[in-house]
C-alpha positions as a Python dict, from the first residue, in 0.01 Angstrom:
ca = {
    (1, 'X'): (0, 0, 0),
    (2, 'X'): (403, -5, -101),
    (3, 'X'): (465, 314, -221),
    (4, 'X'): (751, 237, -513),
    (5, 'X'): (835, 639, -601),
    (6, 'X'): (1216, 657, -533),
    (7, 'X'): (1456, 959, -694),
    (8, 'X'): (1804, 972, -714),
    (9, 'X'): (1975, 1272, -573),
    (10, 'X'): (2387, 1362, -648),
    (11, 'X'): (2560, 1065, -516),
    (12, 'X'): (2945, 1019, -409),
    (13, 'X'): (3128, 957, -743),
    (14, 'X'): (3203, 549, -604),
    (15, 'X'): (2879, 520, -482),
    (16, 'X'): (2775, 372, -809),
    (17, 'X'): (3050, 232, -961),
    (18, 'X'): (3124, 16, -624),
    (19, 'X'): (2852, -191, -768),
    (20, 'X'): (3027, -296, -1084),
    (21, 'X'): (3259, -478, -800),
    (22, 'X'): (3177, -842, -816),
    (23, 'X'): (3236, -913, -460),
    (24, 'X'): (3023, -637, -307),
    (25, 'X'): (2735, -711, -533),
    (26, 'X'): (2767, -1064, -439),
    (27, 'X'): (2788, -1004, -73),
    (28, 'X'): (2519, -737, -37),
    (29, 'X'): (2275, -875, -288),
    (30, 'X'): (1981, -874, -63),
    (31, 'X'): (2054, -541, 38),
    (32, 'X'): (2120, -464, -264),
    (33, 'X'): (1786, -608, -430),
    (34, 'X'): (1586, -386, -163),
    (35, 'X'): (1741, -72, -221),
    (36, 'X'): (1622, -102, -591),
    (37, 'X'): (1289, -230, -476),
    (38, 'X'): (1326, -557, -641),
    (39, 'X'): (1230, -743, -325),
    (40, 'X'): (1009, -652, -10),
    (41, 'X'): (1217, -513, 285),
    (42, 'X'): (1230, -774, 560),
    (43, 'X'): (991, -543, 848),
    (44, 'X'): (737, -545, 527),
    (45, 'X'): (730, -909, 521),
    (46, 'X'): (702, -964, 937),
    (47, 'X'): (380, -741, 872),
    (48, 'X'): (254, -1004, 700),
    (49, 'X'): (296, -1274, 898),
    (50, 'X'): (-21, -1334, 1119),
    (51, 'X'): (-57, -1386, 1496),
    (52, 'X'): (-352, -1522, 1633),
    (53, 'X'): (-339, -1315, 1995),
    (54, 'X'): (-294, -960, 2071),
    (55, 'X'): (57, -925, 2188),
    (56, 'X'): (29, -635, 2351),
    (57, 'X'): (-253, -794, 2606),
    (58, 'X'): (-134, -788, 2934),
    (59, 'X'): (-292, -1143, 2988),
    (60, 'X'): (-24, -1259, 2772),
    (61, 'X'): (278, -1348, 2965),
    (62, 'X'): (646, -1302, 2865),
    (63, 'X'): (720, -1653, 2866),
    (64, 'X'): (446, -1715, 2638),
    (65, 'X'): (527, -1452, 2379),
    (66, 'X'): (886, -1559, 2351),
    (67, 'X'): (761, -1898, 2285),
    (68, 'X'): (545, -1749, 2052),
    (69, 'X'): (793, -1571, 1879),
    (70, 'X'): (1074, -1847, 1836),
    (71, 'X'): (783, -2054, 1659),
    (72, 'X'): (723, -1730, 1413),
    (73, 'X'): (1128, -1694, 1372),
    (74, 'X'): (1130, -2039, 1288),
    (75, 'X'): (810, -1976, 1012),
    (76, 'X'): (935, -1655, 899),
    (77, 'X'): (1250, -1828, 710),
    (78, 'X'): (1054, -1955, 472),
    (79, 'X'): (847, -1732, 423),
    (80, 'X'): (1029, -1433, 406),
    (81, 'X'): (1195, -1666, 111),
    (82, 'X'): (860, -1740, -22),
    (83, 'X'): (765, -1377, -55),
    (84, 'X'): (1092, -1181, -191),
    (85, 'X'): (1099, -1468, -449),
    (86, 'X'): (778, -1365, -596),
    (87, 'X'): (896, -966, -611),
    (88, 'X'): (815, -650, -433),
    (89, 'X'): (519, -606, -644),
    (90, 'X'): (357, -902, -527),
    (91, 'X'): (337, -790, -159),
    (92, 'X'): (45, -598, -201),
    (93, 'X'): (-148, -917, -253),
    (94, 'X'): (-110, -1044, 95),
    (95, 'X'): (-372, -987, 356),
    (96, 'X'): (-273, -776, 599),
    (97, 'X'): (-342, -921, 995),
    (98, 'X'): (-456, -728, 1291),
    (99, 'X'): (-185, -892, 1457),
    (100, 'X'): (183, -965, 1333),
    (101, 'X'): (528, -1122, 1381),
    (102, 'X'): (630, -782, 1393),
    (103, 'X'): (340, -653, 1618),
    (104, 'X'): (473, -931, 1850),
    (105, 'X'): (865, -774, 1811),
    (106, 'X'): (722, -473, 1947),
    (107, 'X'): (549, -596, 2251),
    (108, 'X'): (862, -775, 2361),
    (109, 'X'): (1101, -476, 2319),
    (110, 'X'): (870, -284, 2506),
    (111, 'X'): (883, -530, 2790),
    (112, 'X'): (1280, -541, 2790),
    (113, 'X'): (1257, -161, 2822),
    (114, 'X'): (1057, -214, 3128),
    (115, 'X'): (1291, -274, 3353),
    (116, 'X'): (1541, -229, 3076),
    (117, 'X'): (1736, -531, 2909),
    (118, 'X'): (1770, -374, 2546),
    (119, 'X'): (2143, -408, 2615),
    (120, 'X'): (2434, -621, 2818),
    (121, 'X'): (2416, -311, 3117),
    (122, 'X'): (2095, -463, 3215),
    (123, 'X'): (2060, -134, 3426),
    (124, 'X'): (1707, -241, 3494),
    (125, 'X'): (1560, 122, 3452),
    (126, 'X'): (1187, 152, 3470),
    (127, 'X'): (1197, 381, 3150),
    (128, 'X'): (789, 344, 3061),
    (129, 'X'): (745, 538, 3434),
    (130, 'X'): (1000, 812, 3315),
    (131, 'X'): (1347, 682, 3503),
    (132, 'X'): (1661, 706, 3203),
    (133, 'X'): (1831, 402, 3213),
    (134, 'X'): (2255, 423, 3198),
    (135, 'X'): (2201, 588, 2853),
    (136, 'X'): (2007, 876, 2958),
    (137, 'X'): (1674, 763, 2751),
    (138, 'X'): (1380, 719, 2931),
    (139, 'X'): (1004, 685, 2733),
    (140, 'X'): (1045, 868, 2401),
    (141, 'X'): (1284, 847, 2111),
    (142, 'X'): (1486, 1160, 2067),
    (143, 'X'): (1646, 1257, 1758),
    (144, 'X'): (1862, 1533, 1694),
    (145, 'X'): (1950, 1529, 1361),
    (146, 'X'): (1862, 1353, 990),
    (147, 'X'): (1976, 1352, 656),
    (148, 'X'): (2116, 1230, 341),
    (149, 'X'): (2469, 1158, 444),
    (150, 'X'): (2700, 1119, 205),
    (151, 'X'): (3020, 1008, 397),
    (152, 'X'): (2924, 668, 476),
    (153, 'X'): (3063, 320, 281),
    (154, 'X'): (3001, 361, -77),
    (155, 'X'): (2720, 102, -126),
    (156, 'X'): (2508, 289, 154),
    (157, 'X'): (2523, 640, 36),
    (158, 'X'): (2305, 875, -16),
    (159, 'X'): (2209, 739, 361),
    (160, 'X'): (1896, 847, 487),
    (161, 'X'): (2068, 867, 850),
    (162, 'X'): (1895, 943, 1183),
    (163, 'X'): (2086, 1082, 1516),
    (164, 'X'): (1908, 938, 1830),
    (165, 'X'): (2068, 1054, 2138),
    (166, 'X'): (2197, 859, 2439),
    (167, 'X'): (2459, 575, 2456),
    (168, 'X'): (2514, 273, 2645),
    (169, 'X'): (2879, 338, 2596),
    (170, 'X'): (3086, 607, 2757),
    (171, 'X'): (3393, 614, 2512),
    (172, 'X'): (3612, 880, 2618),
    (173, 'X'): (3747, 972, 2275),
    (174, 'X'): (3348, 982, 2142),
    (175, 'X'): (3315, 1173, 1802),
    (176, 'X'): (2950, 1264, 1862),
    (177, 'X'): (3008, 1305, 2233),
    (178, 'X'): (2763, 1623, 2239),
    (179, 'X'): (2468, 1378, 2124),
    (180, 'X'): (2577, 1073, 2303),
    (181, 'X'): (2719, 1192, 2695),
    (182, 'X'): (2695, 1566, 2709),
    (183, 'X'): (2339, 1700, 2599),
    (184, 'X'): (2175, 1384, 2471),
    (185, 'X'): (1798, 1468, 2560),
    (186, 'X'): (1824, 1811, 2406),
    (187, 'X'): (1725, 1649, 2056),
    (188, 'X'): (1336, 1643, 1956),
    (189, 'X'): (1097, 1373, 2089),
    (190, 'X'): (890, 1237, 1859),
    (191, 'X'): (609, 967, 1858),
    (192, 'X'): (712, 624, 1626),
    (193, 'X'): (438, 737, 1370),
    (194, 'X'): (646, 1092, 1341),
    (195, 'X'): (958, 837, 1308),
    (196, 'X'): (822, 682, 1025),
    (197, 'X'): (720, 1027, 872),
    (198, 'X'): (1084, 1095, 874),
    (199, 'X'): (1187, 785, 723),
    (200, 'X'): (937, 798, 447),
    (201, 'X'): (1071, 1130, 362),
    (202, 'X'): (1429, 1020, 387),
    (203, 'X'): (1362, 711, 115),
    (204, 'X'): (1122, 908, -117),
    (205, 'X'): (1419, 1186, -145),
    (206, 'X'): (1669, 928, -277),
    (207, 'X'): (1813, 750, 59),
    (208, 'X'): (1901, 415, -21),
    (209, 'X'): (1851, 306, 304),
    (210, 'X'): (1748, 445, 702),
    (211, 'X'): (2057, 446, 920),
    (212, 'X'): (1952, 388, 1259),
    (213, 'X'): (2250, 554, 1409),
    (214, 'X'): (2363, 829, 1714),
    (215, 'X'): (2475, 817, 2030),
    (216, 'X'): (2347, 447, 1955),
    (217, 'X'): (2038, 283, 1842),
    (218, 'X'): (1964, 24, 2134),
    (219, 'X'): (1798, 233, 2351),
    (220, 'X'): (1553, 336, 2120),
    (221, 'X'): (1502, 7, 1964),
    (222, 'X'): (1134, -25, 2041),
    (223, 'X'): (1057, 302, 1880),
    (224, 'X'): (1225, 239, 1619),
    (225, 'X'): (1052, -159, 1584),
    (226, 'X'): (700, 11, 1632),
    (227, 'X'): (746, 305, 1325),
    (228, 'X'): (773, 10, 1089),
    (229, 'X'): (397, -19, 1177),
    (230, 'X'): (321, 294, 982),
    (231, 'X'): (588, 273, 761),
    (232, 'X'): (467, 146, 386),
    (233, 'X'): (759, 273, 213),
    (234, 'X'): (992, -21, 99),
    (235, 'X'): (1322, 50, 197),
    (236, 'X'): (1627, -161, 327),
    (237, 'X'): (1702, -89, 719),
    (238, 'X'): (1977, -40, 893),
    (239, 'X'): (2169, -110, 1197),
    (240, 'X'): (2440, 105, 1243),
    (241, 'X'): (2542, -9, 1615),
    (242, 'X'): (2829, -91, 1878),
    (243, 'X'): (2632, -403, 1897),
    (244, 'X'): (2609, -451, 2261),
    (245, 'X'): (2254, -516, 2281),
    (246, 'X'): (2104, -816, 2509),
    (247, 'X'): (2073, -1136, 2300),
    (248, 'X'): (1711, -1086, 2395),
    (249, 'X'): (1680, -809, 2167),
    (250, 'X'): (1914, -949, 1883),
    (251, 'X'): (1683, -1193, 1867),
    (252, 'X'): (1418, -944, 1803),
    (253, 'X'): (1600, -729, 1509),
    (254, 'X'): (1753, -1000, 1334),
    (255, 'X'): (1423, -1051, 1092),
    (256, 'X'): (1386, -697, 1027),
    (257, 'X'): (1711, -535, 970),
    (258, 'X'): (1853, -625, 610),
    (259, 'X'): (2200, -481, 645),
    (260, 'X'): (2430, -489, 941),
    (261, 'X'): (2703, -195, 1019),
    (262, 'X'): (2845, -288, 1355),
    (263, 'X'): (3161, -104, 1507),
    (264, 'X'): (3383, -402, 1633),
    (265, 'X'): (3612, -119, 1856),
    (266, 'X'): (3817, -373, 2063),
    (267, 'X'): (4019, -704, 2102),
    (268, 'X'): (3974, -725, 2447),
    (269, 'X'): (3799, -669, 2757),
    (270, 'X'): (4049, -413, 2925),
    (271, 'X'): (4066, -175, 2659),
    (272, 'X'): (3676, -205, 2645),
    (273, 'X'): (3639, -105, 3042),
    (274, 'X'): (3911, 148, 3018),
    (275, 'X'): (3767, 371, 2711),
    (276, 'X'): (3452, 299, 2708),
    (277, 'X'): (3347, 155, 3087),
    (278, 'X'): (3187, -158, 2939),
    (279, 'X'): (3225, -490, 3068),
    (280, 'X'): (3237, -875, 2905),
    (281, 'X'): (3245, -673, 2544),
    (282, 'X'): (3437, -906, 2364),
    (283, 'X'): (3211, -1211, 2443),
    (284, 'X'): (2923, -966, 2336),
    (285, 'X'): (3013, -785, 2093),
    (286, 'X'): (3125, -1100, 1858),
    (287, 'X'): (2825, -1307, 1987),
    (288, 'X'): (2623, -1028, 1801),
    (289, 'X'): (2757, -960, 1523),
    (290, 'X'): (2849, -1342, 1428),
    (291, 'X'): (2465, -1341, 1470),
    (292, 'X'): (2412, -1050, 1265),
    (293, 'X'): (2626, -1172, 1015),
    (294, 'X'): (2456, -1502, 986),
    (295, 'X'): (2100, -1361, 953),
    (296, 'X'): (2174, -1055, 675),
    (297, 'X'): (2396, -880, 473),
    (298, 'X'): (2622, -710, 686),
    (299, 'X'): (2975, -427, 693),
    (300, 'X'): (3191, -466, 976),
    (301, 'X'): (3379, -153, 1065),
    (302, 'X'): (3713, -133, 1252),
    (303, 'X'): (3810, 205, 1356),
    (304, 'X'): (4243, 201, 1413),
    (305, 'X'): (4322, 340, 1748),
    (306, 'X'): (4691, 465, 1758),
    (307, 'X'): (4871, 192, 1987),
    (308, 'X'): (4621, -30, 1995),
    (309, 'X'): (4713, -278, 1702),
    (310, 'X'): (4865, -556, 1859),
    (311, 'X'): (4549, -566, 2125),
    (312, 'X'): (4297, -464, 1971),
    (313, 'X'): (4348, -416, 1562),
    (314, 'X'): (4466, -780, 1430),
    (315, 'X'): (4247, -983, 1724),
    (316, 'X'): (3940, -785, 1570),
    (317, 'X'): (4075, -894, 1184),
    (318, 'X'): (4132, -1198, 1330),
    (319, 'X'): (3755, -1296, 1437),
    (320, 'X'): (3645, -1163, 1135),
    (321, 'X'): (3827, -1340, 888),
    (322, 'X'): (3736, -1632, 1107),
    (323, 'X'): (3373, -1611, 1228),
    (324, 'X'): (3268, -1380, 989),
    (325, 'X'): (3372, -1474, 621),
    (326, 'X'): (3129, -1312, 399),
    (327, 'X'): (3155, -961, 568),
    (328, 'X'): (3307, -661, 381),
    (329, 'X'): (3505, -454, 669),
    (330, 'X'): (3582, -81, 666),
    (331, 'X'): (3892, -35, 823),
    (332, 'X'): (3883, 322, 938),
    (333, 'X'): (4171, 565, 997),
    (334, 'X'): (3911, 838, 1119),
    (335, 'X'): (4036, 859, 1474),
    (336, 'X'): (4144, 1185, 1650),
    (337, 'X'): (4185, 1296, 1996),
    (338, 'X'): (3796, 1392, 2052),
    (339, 'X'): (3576, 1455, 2410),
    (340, 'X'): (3799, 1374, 2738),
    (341, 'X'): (4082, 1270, 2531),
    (342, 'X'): (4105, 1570, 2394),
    (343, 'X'): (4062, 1779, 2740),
    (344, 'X'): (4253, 1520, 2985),
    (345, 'X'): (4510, 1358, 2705),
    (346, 'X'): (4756, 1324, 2991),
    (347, 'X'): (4537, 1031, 3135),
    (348, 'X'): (4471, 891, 2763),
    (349, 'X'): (4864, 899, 2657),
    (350, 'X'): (4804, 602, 2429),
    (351, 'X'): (4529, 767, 2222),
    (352, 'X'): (4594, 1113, 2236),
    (353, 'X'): (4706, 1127, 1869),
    (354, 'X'): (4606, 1046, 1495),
    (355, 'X'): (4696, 701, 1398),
    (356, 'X'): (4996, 705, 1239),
    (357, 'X'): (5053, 615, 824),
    (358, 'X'): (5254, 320, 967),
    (359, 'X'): (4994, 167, 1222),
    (360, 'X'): (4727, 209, 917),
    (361, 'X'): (4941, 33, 660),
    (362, 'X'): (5014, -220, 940),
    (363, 'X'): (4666, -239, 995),
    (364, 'X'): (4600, -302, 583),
    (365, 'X'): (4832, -577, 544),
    (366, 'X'): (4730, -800, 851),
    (367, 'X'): (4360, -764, 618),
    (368, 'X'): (4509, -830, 316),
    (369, 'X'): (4737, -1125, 517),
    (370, 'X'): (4410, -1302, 610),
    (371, 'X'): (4213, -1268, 324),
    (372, 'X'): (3965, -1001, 393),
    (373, 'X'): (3813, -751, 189),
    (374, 'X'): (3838, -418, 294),
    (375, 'X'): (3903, -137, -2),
    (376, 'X'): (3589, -158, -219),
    (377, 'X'): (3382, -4, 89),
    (378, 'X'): (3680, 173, 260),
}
């Protein structure tokens, strides 16, 4: 049964008047209609939708649970429209099936763990048999930290955030480089049914949503897919990503996260390799989150590096204002010297400083130049 208890705990003095904003109402309004449990969350809804085999047979083959699952994304439009139109109240008069869309979600991420395709490394690891994968995460979900947090964009906070460890990026100026490259199995591992514990406890103590964040989210994507199994509490999800994951496995979240927060770091490819030893990000990176932004409600963040706006700064506002018109963007001036950049800043010369006020104004007024809104969640 939906559990509808929610409490409201000391929020950031915008986080409530950035609703009285016109534009962010109207461009998070699903979100928005979650988070005060107006409408079913969208994994809620996937639970509903039956499946007629077990997808987690092994006589089932991949092929035929992909078909099966682009004939249930195709279904699950309408009635994911059918359902939130009736209320959040109403859910509870749906029969619940031993199998569901989202049961089948969960088989499939499982598979792409094994060898691993959850992101665009394709490292292949065999992480079901124990072998990490690029990101150091191997069978389990590790979390080192959650919490209400209180310094994300306006609309989202009180944020009922969770750390998971590991990265598929290597950024060399990392901010939570001691979760994400230097000690990221040293966090707890926990089963998906403690996962959900944590997020039902996060929502009933006045989180207006669960911030799957880290490190980075990817790796641990079928953990976090298979907690919404036990997870009855209504509460908006969301993906708080570099958004480098396989198309495979956008595919897969798209239903069942209602609000996007993907980091859109660089313009280009070189910059990409350089500082964070990726490759093809720009094709990837915008593939996603044009997808993301499509499918949800969604807040793209740009964080300013300090001599990167030319390359990477107004190609990224660029896109957006383009490809992704109904996104608010966060344009960040949180940047500082941080992990190797920090202990080897003669090799990182170009970011081995704060932005400066100048690059951030610049930065402002190539937004404001092409239209997009940026302040009410900055």
């Amino acid at each position: 049964m939906v559990d509808w208890f929610i409490t409201l705990i000391n929020l950031r003095p915008d986080a409530l008047s950035v609703w009285n904003d016109p534009v962010v109402r109207e461009r998070l309004s699903n979100y928005y209609s979650i988070m005060k449990n107006e409408k079913p969350a969208r994994f809620i809804v996937a639970k509903l939708l039956k499946v007629d085999i077990d997808p987690y047979s092994k006589d089932v083959s991949d092929e035929e649970l992909w078909r099966i699952h682009e004939k249930l994304k195709y279904e699950f439009q309408k009635f994911y429209a059918d359902v939130s139109s009736k209320g959040l109240r109403e859910v509870d008069k749906y029969e619940r099936p031993k199998y569901s869309y989202l049961d089948v979600k969960v088989a499939l991420a499982y598979r792409l763990m094994n060898p691993c395709r959850l992101c665009e490394r394709r490292c292949g690891a065999l992480r079901l048999s124990g072998r990490p994968g690029v990101c150091t995460m191997d069978k389990d979900p590790i979390v080192h930290s959650y919490f209400h947090h209180m310094g994300e964009e306006a609309p989202l906070v009180p944020s009922g955030t969770i750390f998971y460890g590991g990265c598929n990026f290597k950024c060399v100026f990392c901010q939570n480089y001691d979760i994400s490259q230097v000690n990221p199995r040293g966090g707890e591992r926990l089963t998906p049914m403690e996962l959900a514990k944590i997020q039902t406890y996060l929502r009933r103590t006045g989180a207006r949503n669960i911030n799957h964040v880290g490190g980075e989210p990817t790796p641990h994507a079928a953990f976090i897919l298979e907690s919404f199994k036990y997870l009855d509490v209504n509460v908006p999800q969301l993906w708080n990503s570099n958004m480098y994951m396989s198309e495979e496995l956008t595919s897969i979240l798209e239903d069942v996260i209602d609000i996007w927060l993907p980091d859109l770091k660089y313009g280009n490819d070189e910059c990409a390799w350089r500082l964070s030893k990726v490759r093809n990000y720009w094709a990837v990176a915008t593939r996603n989150i044009k997808r993301a932004h499509d499918s949800g409600d969604i807040i793209i963040r740009h964080l300013v590096l300090p001599n990167h706006i030319e390359c990477c700064t107004r190609p990224v506002l660029e896109w957006i204002a383009k490809n992704a018109p109904r996104a608010l963007v966060n344009i960040m001036d949180q940047y500082r010297p941080e992990h190797l950049v920090a202990k080897y800043p003669h090799m990182f010369k170009d970011i081995a400083r704060r932005p400066r006020a100048s690059e951030m104004l610049e930065a402002y007024r190539i937004a404001e130049e092409l239209g997009i809104i940026y302040k009410p969640v900055s």
